[in-house]
VOGU-3710 file (C-alpha; in Angstrom, 3 decimals, decimal comma):
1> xxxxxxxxxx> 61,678/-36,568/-11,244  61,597/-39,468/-8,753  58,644/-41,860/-8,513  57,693/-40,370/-5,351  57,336/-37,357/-6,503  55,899/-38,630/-9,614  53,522/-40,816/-7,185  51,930/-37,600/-5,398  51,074/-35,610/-8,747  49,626/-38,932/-9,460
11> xxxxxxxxxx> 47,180/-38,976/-6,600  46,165/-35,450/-7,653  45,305/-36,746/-11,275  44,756/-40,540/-11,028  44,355/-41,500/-14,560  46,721/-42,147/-17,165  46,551/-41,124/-20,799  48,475/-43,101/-23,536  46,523/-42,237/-26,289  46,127/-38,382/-27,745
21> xxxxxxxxxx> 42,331/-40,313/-29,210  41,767/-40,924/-26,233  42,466/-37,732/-23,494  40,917/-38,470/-20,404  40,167/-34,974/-18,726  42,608/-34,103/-15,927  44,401/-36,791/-16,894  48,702/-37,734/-16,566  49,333/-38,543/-20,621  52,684/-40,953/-20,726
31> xxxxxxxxxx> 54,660/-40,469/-23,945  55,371/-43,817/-24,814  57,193/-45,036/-27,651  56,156/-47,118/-30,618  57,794/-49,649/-33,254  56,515/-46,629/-35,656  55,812/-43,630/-33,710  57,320/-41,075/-30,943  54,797/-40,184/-28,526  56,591/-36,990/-27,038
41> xxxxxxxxxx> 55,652/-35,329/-30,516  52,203/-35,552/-29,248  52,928/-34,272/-26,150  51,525/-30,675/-26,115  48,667/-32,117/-27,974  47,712/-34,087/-24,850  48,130/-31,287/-22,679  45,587/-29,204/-25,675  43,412/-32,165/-24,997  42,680/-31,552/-21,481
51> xxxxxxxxxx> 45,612/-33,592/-19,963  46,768/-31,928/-16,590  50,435/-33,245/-16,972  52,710/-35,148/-20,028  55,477/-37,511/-18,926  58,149/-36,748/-21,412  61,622/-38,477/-21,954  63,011/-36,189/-24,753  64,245/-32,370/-23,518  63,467/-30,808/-26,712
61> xxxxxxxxxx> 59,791/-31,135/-26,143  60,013/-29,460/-22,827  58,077/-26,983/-22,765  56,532/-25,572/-19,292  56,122/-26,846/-15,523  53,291/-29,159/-17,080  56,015/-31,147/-18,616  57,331/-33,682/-16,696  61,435/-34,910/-18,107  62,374/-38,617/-16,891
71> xxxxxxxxxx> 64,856/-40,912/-18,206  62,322/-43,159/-19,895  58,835/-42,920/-19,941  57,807/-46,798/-20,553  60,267/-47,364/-17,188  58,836/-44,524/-15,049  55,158/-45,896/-15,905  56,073/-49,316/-14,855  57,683/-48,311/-11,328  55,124/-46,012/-10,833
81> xxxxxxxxxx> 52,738/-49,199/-11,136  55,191/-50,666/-9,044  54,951/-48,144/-5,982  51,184/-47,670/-6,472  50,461/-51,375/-5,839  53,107/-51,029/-2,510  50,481/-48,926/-1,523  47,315/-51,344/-1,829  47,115/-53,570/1,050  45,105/-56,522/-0,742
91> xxxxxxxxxx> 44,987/-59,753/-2,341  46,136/-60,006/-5,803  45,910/-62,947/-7,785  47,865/-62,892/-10,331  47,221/-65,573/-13,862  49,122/-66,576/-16,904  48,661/-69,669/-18,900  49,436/-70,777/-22,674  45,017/-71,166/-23,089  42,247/-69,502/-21,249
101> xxxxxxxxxx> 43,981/-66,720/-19,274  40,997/-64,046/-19,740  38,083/-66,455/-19,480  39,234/-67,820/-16,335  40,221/-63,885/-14,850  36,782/-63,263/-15,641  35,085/-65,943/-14,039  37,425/-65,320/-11,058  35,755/-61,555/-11,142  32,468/-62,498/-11,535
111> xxxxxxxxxx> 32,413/-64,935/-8,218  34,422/-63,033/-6,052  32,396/-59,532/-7,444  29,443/-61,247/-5,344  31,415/-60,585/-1,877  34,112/-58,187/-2,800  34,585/-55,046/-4,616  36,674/-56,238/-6,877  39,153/-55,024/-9,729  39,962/-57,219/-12,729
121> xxxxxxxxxx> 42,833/-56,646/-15,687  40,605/-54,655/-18,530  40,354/-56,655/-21,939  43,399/-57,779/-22,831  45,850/-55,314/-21,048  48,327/-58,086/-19,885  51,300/-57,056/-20,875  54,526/-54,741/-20,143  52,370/-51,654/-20,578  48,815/-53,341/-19,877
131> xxxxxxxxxx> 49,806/-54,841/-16,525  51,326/-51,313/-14,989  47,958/-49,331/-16,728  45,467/-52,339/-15,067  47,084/-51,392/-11,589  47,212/-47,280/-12,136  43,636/-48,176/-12,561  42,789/-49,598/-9,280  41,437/-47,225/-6,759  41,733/-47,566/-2,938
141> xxxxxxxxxx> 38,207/-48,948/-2,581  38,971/-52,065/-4,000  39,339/-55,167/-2,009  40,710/-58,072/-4,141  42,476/-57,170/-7,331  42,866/-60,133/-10,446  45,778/-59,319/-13,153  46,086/-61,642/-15,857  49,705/-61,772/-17,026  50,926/-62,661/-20,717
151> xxxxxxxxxx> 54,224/-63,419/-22,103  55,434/-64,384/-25,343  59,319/-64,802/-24,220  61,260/-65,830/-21,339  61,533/-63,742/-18,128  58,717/-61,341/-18,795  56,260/-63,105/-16,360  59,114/-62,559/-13,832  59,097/-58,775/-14,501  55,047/-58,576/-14,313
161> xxxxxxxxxx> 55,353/-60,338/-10,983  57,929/-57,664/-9,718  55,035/-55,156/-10,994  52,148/-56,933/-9,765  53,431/-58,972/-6,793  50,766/-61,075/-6,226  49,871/-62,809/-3,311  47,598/-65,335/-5,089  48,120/-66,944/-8,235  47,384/-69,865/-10,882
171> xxxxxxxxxx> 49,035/-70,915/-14,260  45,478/-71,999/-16,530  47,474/-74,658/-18,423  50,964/-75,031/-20,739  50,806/-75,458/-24,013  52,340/-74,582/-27,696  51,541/-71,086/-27,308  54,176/-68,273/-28,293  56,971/-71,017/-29,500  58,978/-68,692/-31,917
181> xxxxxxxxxx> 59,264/-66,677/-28,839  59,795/-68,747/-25,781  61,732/-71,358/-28,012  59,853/-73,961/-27,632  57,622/-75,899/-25,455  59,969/-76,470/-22,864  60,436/-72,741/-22,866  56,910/-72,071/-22,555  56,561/-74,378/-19,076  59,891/-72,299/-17,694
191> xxxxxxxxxx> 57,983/-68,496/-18,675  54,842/-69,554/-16,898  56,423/-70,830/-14,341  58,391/-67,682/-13,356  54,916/-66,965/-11,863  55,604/-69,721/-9,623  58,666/-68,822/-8,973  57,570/-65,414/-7,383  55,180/-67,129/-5,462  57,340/-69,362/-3,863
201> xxxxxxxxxx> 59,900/-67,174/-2,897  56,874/-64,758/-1,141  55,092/-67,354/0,229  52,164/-66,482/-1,507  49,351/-69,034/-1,910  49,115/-70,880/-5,407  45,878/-72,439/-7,235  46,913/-75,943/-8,939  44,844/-78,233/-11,050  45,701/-81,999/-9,754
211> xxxxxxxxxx> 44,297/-82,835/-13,447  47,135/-81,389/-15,129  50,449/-83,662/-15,186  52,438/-80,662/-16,087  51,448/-77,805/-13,493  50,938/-80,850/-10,977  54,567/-81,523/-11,513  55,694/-77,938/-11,385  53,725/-77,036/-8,195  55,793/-80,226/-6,636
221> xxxxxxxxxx> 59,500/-79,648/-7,698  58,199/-76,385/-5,626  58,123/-75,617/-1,643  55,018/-73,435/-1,739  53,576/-72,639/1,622  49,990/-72,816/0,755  49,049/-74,654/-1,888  44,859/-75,229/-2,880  44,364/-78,128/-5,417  41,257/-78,343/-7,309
231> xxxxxxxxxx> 40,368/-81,417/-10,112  37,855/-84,244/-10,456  38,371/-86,577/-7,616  37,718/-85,696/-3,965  41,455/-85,961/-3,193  41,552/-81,872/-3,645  40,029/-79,058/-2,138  37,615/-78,462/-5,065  36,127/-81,411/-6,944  33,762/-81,520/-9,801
241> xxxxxxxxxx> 32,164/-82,898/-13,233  30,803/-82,081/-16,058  27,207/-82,918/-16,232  26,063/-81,420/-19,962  27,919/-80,069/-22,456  24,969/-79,302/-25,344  26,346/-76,689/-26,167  26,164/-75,068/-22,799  28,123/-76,518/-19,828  26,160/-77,337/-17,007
251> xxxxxxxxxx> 28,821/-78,802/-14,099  28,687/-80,056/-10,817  30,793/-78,936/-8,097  31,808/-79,702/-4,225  34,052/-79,064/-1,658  35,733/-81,976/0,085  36,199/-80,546/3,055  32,152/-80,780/3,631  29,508/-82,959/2,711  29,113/-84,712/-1,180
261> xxxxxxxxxx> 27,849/-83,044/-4,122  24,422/-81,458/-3,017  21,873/-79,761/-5,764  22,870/-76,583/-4,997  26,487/-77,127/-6,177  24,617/-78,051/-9,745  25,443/-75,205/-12,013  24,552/-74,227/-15,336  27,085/-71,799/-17,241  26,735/-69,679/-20,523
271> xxxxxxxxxx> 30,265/-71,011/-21,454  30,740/-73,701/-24,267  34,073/-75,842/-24,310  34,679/-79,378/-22,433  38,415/-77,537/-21,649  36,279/-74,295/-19,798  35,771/-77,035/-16,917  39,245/-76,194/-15,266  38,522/-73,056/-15,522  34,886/-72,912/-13,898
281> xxxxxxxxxx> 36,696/-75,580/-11,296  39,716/-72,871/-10,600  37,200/-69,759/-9,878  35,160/-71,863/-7,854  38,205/-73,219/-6,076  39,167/-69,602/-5,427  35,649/-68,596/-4,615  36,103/-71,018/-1,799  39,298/-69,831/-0,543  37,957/-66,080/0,056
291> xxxxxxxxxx> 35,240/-67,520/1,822  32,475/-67,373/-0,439  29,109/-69,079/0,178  28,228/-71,786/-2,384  24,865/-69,799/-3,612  27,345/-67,421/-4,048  30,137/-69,353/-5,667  26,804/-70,868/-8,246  25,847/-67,160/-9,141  29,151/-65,403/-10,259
301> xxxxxxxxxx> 29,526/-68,846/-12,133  26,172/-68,444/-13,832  26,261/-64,982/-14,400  29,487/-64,523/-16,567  28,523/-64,047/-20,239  31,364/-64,853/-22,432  31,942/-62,012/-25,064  35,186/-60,860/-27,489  34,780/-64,309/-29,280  35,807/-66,407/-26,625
311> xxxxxxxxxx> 34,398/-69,728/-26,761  30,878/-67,433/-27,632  27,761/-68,974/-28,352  25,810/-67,057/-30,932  22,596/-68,253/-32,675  21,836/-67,350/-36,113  18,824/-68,061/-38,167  20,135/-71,255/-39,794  23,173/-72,173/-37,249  24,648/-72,090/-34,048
321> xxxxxxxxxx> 28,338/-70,582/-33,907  31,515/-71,380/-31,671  32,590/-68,456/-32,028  36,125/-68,610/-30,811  38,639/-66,231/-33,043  40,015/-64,032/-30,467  42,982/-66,163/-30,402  44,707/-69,294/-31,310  47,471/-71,830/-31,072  47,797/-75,385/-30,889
331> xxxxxxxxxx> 46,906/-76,510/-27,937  43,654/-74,091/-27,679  43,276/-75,376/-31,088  43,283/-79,040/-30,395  40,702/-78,710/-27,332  38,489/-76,775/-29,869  38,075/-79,542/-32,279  37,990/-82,273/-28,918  35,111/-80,217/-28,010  33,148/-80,232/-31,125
341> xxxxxxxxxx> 33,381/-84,109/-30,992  31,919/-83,914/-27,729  28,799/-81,763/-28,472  25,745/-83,223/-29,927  24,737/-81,812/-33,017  23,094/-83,344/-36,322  25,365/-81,398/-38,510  28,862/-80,179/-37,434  31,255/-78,430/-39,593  34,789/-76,581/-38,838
351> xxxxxxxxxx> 36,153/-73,687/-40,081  39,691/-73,205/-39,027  42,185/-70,081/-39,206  46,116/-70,052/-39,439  47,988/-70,250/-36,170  50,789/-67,161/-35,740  54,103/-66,824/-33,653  54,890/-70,744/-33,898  58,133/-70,074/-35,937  60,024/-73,244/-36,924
361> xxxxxxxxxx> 56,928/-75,102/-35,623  54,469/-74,097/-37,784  54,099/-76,554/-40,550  54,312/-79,545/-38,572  51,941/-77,855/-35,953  49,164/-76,794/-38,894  49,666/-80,327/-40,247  48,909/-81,631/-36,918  45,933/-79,313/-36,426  44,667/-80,504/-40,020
371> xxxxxxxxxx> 45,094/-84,625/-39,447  42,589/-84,225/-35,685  40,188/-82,126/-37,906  40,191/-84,716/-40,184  39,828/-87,668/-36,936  36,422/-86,238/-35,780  32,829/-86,895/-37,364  32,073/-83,907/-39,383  30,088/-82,926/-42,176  32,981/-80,227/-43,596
381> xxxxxxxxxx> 36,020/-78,924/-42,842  37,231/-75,613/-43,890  40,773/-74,976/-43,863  41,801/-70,870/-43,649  45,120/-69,388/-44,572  48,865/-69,413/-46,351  50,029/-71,967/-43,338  46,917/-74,402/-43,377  46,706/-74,123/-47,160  50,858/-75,360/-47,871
391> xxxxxxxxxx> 49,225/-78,732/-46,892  45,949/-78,583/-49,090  47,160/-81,528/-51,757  47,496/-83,820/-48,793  44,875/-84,057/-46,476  40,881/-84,053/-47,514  39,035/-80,405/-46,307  38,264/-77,165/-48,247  41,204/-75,561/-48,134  41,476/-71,234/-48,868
401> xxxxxxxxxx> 44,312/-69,123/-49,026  42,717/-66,411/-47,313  40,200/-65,239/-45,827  38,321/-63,320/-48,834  38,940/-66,181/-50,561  36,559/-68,398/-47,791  34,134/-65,239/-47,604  33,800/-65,511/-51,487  33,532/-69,424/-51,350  31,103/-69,237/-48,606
411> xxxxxxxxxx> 28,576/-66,277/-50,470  28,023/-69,397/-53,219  27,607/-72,081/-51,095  26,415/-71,344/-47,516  26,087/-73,606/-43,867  22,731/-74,034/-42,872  21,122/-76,312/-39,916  24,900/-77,009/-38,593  26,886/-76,159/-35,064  30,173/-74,875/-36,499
421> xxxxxxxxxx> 33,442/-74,142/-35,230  35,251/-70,818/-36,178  38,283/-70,792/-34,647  41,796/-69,063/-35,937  43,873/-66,248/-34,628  42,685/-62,448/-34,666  44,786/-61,353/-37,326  42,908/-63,903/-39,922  39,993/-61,467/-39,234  37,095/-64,784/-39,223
431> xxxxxxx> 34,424/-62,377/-37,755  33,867/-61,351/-41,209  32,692/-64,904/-42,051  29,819/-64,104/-39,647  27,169/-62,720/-41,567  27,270/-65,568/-44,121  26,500/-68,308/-41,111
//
């Protein structure tokens, strides 16, 4: 069947299925294949469910006219993401970045929401599959659409672009994120930059931070038509500062193009983290570009709550919690612990998670991690994991295997009065450390 015929049974039944727990009535369920698992088994199942249609790519599980055969399912989702979005005639700003991708995307949502109805990338759906789902999703009322992008290996950004094509876009920051997989960090800065790439061969306009050497330099060696700069001195669109940081940021913000800094550009934010500032500055700085008034700009900034422990503040009876486990890697890492220096607290302890995908890099990166733990003023240091713990007879910290181990450790002798710092990757599982703080 050919996308375009795929495309109008589509606009019949505009909502895909992937999961047979998970059978959206009516719905188009897309047999996709796993490392473990052959979705066109679970085919008829769908269509049991309540599916109206199954996108099959095995004949043998043909079955009636409800069926529909293509080459390859995974493929025929992503073009028909790829001739859905040919359809919607609106901005879409497309994001990727080593730190910060889905804060920022959220923010972006929550200040343009105030003007626009607006369409944001679900969760964490960023990827070869989440990216065509995210657009499937997107209905022709929208107005602005935001798709974060991820990548964990060269030329995969490129192919979301060729999905997505956005019109708008921004690279948060590069750092040593995905290393195994990009090979290295100078593969990391040439993946996120493919977004660039697109964007200067469409003409499409790109969101820089002046702060940053790195995209700074990128966005240069570039010929973008329109490019908006944002950063701390008044030399770029957007300008700004950080006025409290306690735990709360509170920031102030201005456009150069007007008058200075005036009290209604004073915001306060439910977001924690010195390193959110570039990415309050870069929704603002977008804000502006669609036009936005700044009481506005100040409400979609003060209205996003953080949640999915992502630089979360949460309050317990004897502590207050950074709780930031959703992910991790150096460079997120390093800001972390930069930002817990910053705050002021009587009592400030760290408890730190192994770092994943870093391949050859991954002892000298956890050694790193452990020597600017150890360069702050804290009152304990809790080291999590097989990677963190190889280093354990060198460096002073409490230092566990896993993370039973620290739950166990942690029963017997618990933080009280202290602002502490969980931070590790998901798959360390540091939520379960929770109810002890």
């Amino acid at each position: 069947m050919t996308t375009e015929n795929l495309y109008q049974i589509f606009l019949q039944h505009p909502q895909i299925s992937t999961d047979t727990r998970k059978i959206a009535a009516d719905s188009i369920f897309f047999a996709l294949k796993g490392a473990n698992f052959d979705a066109n088994t679970f085919a008829e199942k769908a269509l049991e469910m309540g599916a109206a249609y199954a996108v099959i790519d095995d004949a043998a599980y043909f079955k009636s006219d409800r069926f529909i055969l293509v080459y390859d399912v995974l493929t025929a989702l992503q073009d028909l993401a790829r001739y859905h979005r040919k359809q919607l005639n609106i901005p879409v700003i497309g994001l990727t970045g080593s730190n910060g991708k889905t804060t920022t995307k959220e923010l972006i949502n929550s200040v343009l929401s105030q003007q626009f109805k607006t369409y944001a990338t679900k969760g964490n759906l960023n990827n070869h599959i989440g990216v065509p789902l995210t657009l499937l999703s997107i209905s022709r009322e929208a107005e602005v659409a935001i798709i974060e992008m991820g990548a964990n290996h060269q030329q995969e950004i490129a192919f979301l672009c060729s999905i997505a094509q956005p019109t708008h876009g921004l690279i948060t920051n590069i750092g040593k994120a995905h290393l195994e997989g990009f090979g290295g960090p100078e593969g990391v800065r040439k993946g996120k930059g493919e977004l660039f790439d697109f964007l200067e061969q469409t003409k499409g306009t790109v969101f820089v931070n002046h702060d940053d050497l790195i995209l700074e330099e990128m966005a240069f060696h570039r010929n973008f038509k329109h490019v908006v700069y944002y950063g701390k001195d008044q030399t770029n669109s957007v300008s700004g500062e950080i006025l409290e940081n306690v735990p709360l940021l509170k920031i102030r913000w201005w456009i150069n193009d007007e008058l200075s800094a005036t009290p209604k550009n004073k915001t306060q934010t439910q977001l924690t983290g010195s390193y959110n500032f570039d990415n309050i500055l870069a929704a603002i700085c977008i804000g502006h570009e669609f036009k936005l008034s700044a009481e506005q700009i100040n409400t979609g900034i003060a209205g996003y709550q953080p949640e999915n422990s992502r630089s979360q503040i949460v309050q317990t009876k004897t502590n207050t919690l950074i709780c930031d486990y959703y992910n991790a890697n150096p460079s997120s890492m390093e800001v972390a612990i930069k930002n817990l220096e910053a705050i002021t607290a009587d009592k400030k302890v760290l408890i730190l998670g192994d770092m994943f995908e870093l391949g050859e890099h991954s002892s000298a990166e956890h050694e790193l991690i452990i020597k600017k733990a150890n360069e702050i003023k804290a009152d304990e240091r809790i080291f999590i994991g097989s990677a963190f713990y190889r280093h354990h007879a060198s460096f002073t910290g409490t230092f566990f295997e896993t993370t039973d181990a620290a739950f166990t450790a942690l029963k017997s002798s618990p933080i009280t009065n202290a602002t502490v710092l969980v931070k590790g990757s998901r798959s360390m599982k540091l939520e379960s450390l929770l109810e002890l703080l």
